[in-house]
C-alpha positions in Angstrom: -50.8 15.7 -24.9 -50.4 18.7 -26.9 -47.0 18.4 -29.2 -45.2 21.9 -27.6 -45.0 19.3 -24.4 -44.6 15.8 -26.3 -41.3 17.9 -27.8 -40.4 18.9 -23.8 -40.4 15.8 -22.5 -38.4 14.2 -25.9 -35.8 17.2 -25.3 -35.8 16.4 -21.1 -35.4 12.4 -22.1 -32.2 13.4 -24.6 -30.9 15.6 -22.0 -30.9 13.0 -19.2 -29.4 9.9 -21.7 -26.5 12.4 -22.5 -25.9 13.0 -18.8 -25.9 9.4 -18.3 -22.1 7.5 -18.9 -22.5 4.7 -21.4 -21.1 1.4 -19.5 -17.7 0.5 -20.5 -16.7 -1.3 -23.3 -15.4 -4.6 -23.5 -11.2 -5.0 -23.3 -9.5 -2.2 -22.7 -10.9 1.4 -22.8 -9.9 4.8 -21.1 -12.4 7.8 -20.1 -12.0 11.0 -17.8 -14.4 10.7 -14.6 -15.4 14.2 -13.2 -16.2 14.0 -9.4 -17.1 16.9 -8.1 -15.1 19.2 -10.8 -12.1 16.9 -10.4 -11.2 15.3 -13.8 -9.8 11.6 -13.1 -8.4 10.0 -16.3 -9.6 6.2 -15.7 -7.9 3.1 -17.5 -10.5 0.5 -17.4 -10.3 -3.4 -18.5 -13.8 -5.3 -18.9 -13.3 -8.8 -20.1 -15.6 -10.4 -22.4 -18.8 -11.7 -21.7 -19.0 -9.7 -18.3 -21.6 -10.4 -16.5 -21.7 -8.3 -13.2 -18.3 -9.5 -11.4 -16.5 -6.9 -8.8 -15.1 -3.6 -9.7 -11.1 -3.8 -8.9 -9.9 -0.5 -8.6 -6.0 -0.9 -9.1 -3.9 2.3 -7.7 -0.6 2.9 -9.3 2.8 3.2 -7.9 5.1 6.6 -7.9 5.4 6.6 -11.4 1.8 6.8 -12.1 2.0 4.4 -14.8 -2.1 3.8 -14.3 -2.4 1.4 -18.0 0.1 -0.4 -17.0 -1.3 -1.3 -14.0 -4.4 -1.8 -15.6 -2.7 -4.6 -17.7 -1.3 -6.4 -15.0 -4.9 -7.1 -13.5 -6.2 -8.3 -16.9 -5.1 -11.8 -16.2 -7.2 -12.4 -13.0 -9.9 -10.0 -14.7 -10.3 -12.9 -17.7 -10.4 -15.3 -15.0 -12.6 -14.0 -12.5 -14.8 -11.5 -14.3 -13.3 -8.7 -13.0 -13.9 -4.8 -14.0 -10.7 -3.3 -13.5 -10.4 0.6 -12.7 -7.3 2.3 -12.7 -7.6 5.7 -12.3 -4.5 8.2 -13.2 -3.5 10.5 -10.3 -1.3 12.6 -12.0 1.8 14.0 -9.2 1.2 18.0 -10.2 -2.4 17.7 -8.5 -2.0 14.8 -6.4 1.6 15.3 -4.7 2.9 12.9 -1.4 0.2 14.1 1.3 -2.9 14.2 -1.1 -2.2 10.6 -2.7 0.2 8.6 -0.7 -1.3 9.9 2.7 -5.0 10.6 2.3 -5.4 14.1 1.2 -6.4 14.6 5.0 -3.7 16.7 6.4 -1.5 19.5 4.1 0.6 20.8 6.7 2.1 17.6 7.9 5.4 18.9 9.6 2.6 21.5 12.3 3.4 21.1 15.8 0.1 20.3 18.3 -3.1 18.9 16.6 -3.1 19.0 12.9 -5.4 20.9 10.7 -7.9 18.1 9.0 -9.1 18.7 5.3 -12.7 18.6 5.0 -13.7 15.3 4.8 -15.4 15.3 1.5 -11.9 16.3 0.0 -10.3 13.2 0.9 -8.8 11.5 -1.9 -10.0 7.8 -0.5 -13.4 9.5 -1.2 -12.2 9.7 -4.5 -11.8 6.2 -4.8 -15.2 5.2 -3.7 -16.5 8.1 -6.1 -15.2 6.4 -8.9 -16.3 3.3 -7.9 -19.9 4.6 -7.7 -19.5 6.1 -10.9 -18.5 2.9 -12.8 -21.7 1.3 -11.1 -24.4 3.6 -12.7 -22.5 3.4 -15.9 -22.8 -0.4 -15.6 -26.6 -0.1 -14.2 -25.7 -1.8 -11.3 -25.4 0.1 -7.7 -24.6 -2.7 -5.8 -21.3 -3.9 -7.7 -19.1 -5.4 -4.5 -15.4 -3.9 -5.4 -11.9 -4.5 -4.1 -9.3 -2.3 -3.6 -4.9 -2.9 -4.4 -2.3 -0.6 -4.0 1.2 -1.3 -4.8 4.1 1.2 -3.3 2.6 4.5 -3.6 -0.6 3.1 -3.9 -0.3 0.8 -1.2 0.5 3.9 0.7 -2.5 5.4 0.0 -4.3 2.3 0.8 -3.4 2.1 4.4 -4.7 5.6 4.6 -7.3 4.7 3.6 -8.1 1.9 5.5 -7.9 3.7 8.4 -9.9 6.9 8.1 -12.7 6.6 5.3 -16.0 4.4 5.7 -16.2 1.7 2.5 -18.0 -1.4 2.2 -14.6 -2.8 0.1 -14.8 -6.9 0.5 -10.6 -6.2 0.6 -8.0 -3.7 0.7 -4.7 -5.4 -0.3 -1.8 -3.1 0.6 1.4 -4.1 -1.6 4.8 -3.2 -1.0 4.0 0.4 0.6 7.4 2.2 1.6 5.4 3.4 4.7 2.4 2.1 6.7 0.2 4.3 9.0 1.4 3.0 12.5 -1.6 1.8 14.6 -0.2 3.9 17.6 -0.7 7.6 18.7 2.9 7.8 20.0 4.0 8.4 16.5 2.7 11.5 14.2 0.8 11.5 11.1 0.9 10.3 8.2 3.6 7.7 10.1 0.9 7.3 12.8 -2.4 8.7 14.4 -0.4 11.2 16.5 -1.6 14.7 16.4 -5.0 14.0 14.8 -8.0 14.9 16.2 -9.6 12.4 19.1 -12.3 11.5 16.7 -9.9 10.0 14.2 -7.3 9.0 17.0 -9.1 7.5 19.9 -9.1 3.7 20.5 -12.4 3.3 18.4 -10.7 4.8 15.8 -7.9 2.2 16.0 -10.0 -0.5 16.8 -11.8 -0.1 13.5 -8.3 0.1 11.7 -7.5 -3.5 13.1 -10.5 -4.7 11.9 -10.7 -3.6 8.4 -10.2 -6.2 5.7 -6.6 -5.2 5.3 -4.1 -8.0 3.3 -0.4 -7.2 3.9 0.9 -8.4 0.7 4.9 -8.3 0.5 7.5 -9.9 -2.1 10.3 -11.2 0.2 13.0 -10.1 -2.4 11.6 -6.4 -2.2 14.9 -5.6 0.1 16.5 -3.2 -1.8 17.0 0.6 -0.5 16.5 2.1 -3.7 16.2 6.0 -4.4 12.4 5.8 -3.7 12.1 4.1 -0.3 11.3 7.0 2.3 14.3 7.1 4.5 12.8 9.8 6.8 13.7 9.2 10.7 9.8 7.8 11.0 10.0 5.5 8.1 13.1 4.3 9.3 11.5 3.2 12.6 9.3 0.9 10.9 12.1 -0.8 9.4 15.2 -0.7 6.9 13.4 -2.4 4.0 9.9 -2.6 2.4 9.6 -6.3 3.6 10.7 -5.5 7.0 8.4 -2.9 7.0 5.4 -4.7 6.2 6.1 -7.1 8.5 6.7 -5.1 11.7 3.3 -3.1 10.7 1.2 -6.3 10.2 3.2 -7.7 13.9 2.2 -4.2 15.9 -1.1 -4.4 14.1 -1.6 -7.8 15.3 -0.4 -7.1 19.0 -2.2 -4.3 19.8 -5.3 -6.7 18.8 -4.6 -9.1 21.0 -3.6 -6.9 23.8 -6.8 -5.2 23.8 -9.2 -8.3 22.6 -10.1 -6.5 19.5 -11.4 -8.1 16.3 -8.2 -8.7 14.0 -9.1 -8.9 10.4 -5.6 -8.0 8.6 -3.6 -11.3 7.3 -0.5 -11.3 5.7 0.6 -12.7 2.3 4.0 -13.1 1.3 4.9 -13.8 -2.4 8.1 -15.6 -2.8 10.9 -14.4 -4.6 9.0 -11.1 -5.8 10.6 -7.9 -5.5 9.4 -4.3 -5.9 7.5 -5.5 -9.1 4.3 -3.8 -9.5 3.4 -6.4 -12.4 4.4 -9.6 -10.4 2.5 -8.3 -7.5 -1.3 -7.8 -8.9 -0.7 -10.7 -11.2 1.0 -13.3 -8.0 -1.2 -16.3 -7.2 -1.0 -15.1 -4.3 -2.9 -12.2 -5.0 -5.6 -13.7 -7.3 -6.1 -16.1 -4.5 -7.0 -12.8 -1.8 -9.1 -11.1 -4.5 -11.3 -14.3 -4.9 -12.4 -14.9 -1.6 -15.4 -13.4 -1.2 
């Protein structure tokens, strides 16, 4: 080969090493993610010794405290052989409808049929972005992954679960101060009213009901503090975060068995917890969920 093209392909080798991301390092370790010219700072956790375990991609609360919640899953991490993700979504880019309800629909206060986002802009497609990103920096495309969300992330979460495709082994949705109501009688983001028939119709709901959903609620999280959403929809679903979670998981479940569709939701209630981000993730309760496979 002459050397002017031995030098080519050394040059075309470099340039495709530096456009691949190195895999993580072990313990704790933060880089910025760009998906589709979207920067995502990502808080990542991979405990010694990893050999291949599930991606957990942890989704912070209101006061996008994304290490944090990175920490809290390092426990079950050591235990299981977890690689924890928790990416920062930062509230000056990713205000109430882009990360607590989907990114799908801006205008959320329109009368008639609302006006749907382009799919690809999602922000549950963001998740699964990352996801895919942290498996060709591991060299590893198939990595299974699980999803948690507490409060605002748990918001998100049951967005989620509803409207974007994922092959997530679970989805555990943790003290949310709203739920996405498996009935067209109430509006988005409280419901599927107003969306389009394709993300409305009873397919649509039947595939909600039969995601891999885990209702996961402290019974001492009973407090109306300044963040609970105390909108007339929210309010309808109950007067506390417990209450809440409990009516959604009881309609969920009802509207199942009234039409004989598959039911895949359970709900987990962790004793004496209250709206605790860090008691959440790190519950028994939890670890218990997340190790099923």
């Amino acid at each position: 080969m002459p050397r002017f093209l031995r030098l080519l392909l050394v040059l075309a080798l470099c340039g495709c090493a530096a456009l691949r991301a190195e895999p993580f390092p072990e313990g704790r370790s933060v880089r910025t993610i760009s998906i589709a010219g979207e920067d995502i700072e990502v808080h990542a956790y991979k405990p010694a010794g990893y050999a291949g375990g599930p991606i957990l991609l942890v989704l912070h609360g209101l006061g996008t405290n994304a290490p944090g919640y990175r920490d809290y899953a390092i426990p079950a991490a050591d235990a299981q052989g977890w690689l924890v993700l928790a990416p920062l979504f930062d509230r000056e880019r990713f205000r109430t409808w882009r990360y607590q309800t989907g990114g799908m629909v801006r205008n959320q206060r329109a009368e008639g049929e609302f006006v749907i986002e382009p799919p690809a802009q999602w922000t549950g497609r963001l998740f699964l972005a990352l996801i895919d990103a942290a498996r060709r920096a591991e060299s590893r495309p198939d990595l299974p992954y699980s999803l948690i969300g507490h409060s605002a992330g748990g918001q998100a979460l049951s967005r989620f679960a509803a409207f974007v495709p994922h092959q997530a082994r679970h989805i555990i949705i943790a003290n949310p101060s709203t739920w996405l109501w498996p009935s067209r009688e109430t509006r988005f983001p409280y419901g599927f009213g107003g969306l389009p028939a394709t993300m409305a119709d009873d397919e649509a709901l039947r595939r909600y009901l039969a995601q891999p959903v885990t209702v996961l609620l402290g019974t001492a999280d009973i407090r109306r503090d300044d963040n609970l959403n105390l909108r007339e929809e929210a309010e309808r679903q109950g007067a506390t975060r417990l209450e809440r979670g409990r009516n959604a998981f009881q309609a969920a479940r009802r509207l199942a068995q009234q039409r004989g569709w598959a039911f895949n939701w359970q709900l987990v209630e962790v004793p004496d917890v209250g709206h605790s981000a860090r008691r959440m993730i790190g519950s028994a309760e939890s670890l218990a969920v997340l190790a099923k496979r």
